[in-house]
N, C-alpha and C positions, 0 to 999 in steps of 0.2 A: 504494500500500500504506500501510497507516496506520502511524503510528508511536508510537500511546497505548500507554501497556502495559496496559491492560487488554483491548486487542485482542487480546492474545496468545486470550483465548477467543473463536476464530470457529470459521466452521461445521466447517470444514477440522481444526480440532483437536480437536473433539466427533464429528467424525464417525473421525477414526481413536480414540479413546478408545475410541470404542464396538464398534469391531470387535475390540479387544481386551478387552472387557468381555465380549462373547457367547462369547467361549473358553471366558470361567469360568462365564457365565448362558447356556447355551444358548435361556432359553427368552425374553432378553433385547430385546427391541427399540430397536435404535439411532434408528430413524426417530421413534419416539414420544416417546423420551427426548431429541431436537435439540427437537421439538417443545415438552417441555415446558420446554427450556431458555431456547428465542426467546420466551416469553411475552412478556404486559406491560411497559412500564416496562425492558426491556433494555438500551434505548438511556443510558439516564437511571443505571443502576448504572454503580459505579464500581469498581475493578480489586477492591475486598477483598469489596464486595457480590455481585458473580458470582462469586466464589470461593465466599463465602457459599453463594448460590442455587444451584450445582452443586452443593454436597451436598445439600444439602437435596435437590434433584429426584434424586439418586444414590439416595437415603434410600427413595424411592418404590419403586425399582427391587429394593430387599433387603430382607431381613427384617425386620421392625418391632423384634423384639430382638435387642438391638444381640450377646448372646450367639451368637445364629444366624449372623450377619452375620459375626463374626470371622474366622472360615474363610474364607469369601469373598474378602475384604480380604486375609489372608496371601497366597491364590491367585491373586489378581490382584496384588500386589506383585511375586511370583516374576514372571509373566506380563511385565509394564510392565518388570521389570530388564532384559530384554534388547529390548528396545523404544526407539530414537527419536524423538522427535514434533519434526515441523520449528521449533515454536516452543522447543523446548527444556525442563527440566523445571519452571520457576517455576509454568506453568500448574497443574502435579498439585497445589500445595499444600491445594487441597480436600480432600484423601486424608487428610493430619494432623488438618485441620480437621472433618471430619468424623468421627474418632476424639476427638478434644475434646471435640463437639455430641453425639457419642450414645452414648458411652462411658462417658464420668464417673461414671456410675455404677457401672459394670466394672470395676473397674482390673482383676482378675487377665485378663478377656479384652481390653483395650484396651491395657495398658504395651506387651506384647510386637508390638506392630503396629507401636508408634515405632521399635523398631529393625531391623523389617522395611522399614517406609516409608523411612527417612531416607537409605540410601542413593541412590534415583532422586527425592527431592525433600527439604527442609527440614522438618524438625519443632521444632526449637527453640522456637519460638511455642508450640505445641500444646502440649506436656509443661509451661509453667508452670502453667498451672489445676489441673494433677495434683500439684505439687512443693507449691502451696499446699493442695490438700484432703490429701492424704495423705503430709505432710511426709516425716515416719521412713522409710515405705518405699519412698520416691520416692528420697529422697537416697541411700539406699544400693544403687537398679537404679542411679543414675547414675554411682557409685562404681563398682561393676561393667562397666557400661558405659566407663567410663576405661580400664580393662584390655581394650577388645575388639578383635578382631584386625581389623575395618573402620576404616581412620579418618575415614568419614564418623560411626561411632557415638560414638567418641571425642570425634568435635568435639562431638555433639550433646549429652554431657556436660556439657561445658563451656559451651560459648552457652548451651544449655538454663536452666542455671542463674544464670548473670549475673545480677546485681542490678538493672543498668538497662540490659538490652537494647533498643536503639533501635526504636521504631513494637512494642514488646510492655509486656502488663502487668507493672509492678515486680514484684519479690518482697520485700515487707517485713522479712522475716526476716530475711534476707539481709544487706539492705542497713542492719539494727540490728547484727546479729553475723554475719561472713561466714567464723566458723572452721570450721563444720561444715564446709564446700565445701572448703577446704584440702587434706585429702587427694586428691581426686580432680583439685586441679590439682599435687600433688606428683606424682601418676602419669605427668601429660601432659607436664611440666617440660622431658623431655628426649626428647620424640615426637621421629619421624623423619620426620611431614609436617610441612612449614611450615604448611598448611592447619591444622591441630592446635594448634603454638604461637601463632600468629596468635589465636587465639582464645583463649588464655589471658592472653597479653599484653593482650587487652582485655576480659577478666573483671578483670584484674588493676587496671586503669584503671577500669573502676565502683567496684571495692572503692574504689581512693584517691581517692572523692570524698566515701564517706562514713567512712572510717577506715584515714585517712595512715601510720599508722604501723604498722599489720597490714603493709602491702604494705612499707614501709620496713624492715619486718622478715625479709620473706619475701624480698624482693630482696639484703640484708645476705646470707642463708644460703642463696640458688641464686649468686652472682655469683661465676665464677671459673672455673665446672667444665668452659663449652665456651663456644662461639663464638657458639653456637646458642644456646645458655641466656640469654649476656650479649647479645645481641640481643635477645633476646622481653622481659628484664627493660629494657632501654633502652624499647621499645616500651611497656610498662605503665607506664613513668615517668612519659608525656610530659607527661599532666597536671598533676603535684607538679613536675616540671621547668620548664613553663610559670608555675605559682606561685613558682618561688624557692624553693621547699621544702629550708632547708637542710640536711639528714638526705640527704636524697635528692642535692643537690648533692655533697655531702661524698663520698658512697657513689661519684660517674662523675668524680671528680676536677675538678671547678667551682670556682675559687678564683677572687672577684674583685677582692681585694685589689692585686695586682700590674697590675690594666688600667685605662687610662682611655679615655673616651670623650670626642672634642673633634671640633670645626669641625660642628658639624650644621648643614645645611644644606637646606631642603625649598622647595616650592613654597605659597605663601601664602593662594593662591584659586584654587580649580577648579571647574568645574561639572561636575554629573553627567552618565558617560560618560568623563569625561576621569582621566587618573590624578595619586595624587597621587608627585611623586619625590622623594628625596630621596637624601643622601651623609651618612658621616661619617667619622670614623678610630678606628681604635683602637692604644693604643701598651701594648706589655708592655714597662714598666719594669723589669722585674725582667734579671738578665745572662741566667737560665736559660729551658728552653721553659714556654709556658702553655698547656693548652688553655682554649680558646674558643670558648664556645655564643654564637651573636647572635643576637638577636634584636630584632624591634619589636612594640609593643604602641600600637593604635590606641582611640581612644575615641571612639567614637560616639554621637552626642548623640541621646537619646529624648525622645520628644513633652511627656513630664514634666520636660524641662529637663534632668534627670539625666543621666547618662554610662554606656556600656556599654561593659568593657573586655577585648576580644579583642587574645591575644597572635601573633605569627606569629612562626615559626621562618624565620631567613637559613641560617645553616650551622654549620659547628664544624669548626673547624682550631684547629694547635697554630701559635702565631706565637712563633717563635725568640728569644730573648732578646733586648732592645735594640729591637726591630724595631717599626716602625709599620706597620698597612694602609689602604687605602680601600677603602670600601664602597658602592655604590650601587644603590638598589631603585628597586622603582618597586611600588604599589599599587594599582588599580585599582576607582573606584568605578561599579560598573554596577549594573544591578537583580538581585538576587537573591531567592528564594524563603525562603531564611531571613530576610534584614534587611529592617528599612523604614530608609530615609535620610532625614534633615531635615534644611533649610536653615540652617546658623549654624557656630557653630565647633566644630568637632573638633579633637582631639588626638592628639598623636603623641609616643610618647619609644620610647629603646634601649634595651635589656635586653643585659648582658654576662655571662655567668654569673652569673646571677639576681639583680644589681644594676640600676638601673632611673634611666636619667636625669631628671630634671625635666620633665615632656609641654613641647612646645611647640604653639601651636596654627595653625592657616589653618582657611579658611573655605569652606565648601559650599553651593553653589547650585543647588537644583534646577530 
């Protein structure tokens, strides 16, 4: 069995699509539509291109105006909701996408499909192309939709509109001024799905890369009211937390004043594959408790000589007055899909409640 994900579309998943497609097309033909699914070039797309390419051959199968087709679409959403497909629902995202590609034009007959669809697949992706053509009354179905009694619509709210939701297009607006969106994450604030705050907490994290102190602000005035709330705003920190962002320190009780950091101790030369380890202590001089966020931050050398600086999170305890700890990691450099590694010296220093030791360095051999 393969394990690409873009195998999730074989024949086996098009051929029950289609039996549940002739519910609502009686006059439907499943065999013709695998057909024109397997064409040319199949082997050779890749997971977002057959997603692609199944609408579009979908498109053949329904009304040319996309008005006509609306009906269909809701009827076949009712349909697919009570429906399982053994690969599970990633594959329907053609469904959104296809409201995207031949919609756009619609909005009064395409908005209301996304909150048909989004419960049995994602639409987040699809609703920004709409958020950007028809800013005002995009923002406030999504408004409304924060209020809806699904919390798959809820979510879609919120991700929907994130400024830099990962593998989708930015929202420029957004990420210039993100107060319009405000209210619709004040409704979610205190959701009852984690699925829901989860997603706020990382609208919350796009906002604080382009304006720290909206979220330092918005965090100052949810912090306190529940458990739930001070989790999701810890979660939209992590960013500004990972910078030392003192606003934000100040806010989760981060004082580095009272800690020091001594005896570091790492490995000098590794080659790739191997990890790299190291120890160190930290002592809270102070008589009373301190919490304590630890942290390391590695520099990784890029092809231009320059340094690229990723921080990682250890843990956070409160270390009792007087008391000294040790600490030992260990890192691990293997190949990954996001980094390229070069041979030479990198760097490494501690982070203690967003105080940051002096890097020291060892040496990488590929």
């Amino acid at each position: 069995m393969s394990t690409l994900l873009k195998d999730i579309y074989s024949e086996d998943f098009y051929r029950a699509f289609g039996g549940q497609l002739k519910k609502v097309l009686p006059k439907f033909s499943p065999a013709k539509f695998i057909d024109q699914i397997f064409a040319e070039e199949w082997e050779r797309k890749e997971l977002k291109d057959r997603m692609r390419h199944t609408a579009d051959v979908l498109h053949l199968h329904l009304p040319s105006d996309f008005r006509q087709a609306a009906p269909l679409l809701d009827q076949l959403s009712t349909q697919l909701s009570g429906f399982r497909f053994a690969s599970g629902s990633l594959a329907l995202m053609f469904l959104p996408d296809y409201v995207e590609r031949y919609g756009i034009e619609h909005y009064e007959a395409a908005v209301p499909l996304f909150e048909k669809i989004t419960p049995i697949t994602s639409c987040e992706f699809a609703v920004r192309p709409f958020l950007i053509r028809y800013p005002d009354s995009m923002l406030l179905q999504m408004i409304r939709w924060s209020s809806h009694p699904n919390h798959h619509v809820r979510r879609l709210a919120s991700e929907g509109s994130r400024p830099r939701l990962p593998w989708a297009i930015a929202l420029p607006a957004y990420k210039k001024d993100p107060r319009p969106v405000l209210p619709l994450l004040e409704n979610l604030r205190n959701d009852p799905s984690e699925y829901v705050r989860r997603s706020v907490a990382n609208h919350l994290n796009d906002i604080a890369k382009d304006n720290p102190a909206i979220v330092l602000e918005v965090a100052r005035s949810w912090k306190g009211q529940s458990a739930e709330t001070d989790a999701l705003i810890k979660h939209a920190c992590r960013t500004l937390l990972k910078k030392g962002d003192p606003g934000i320190l100040s806010l989760h009780g981060l004082d580095a004043r009272q800690l020091e950091v001594d005896r570091l101790k790492h490995r000098r030369k590794l080659q790739m594959g191997e990890s790299l380890d190291f120890s160190f202590t930290v002592l809270n001089k102070s008589k009373k408790p301190v919490l304590a966020r630890l942290e390391y931050a590695l520099y990784f050398l890029r092809q231009n000589g320059q340094y690229g600086k990723k921080v990682f999170k250890i843990s956070e305890k409160t270390l009792p007055g007087g008391t000294e700890i040790e600490v030992s990691r260990s890192h691990a450099f293997r190949p990954i899909t996001t980094r390229v590694y070069y041979t030479g010296i990198q760097r490494l220093s501690i982070v203690v409640n967003g105080r940051e030791t002096a890097p020291v360095d060892f040496r990488l051999v590929l």
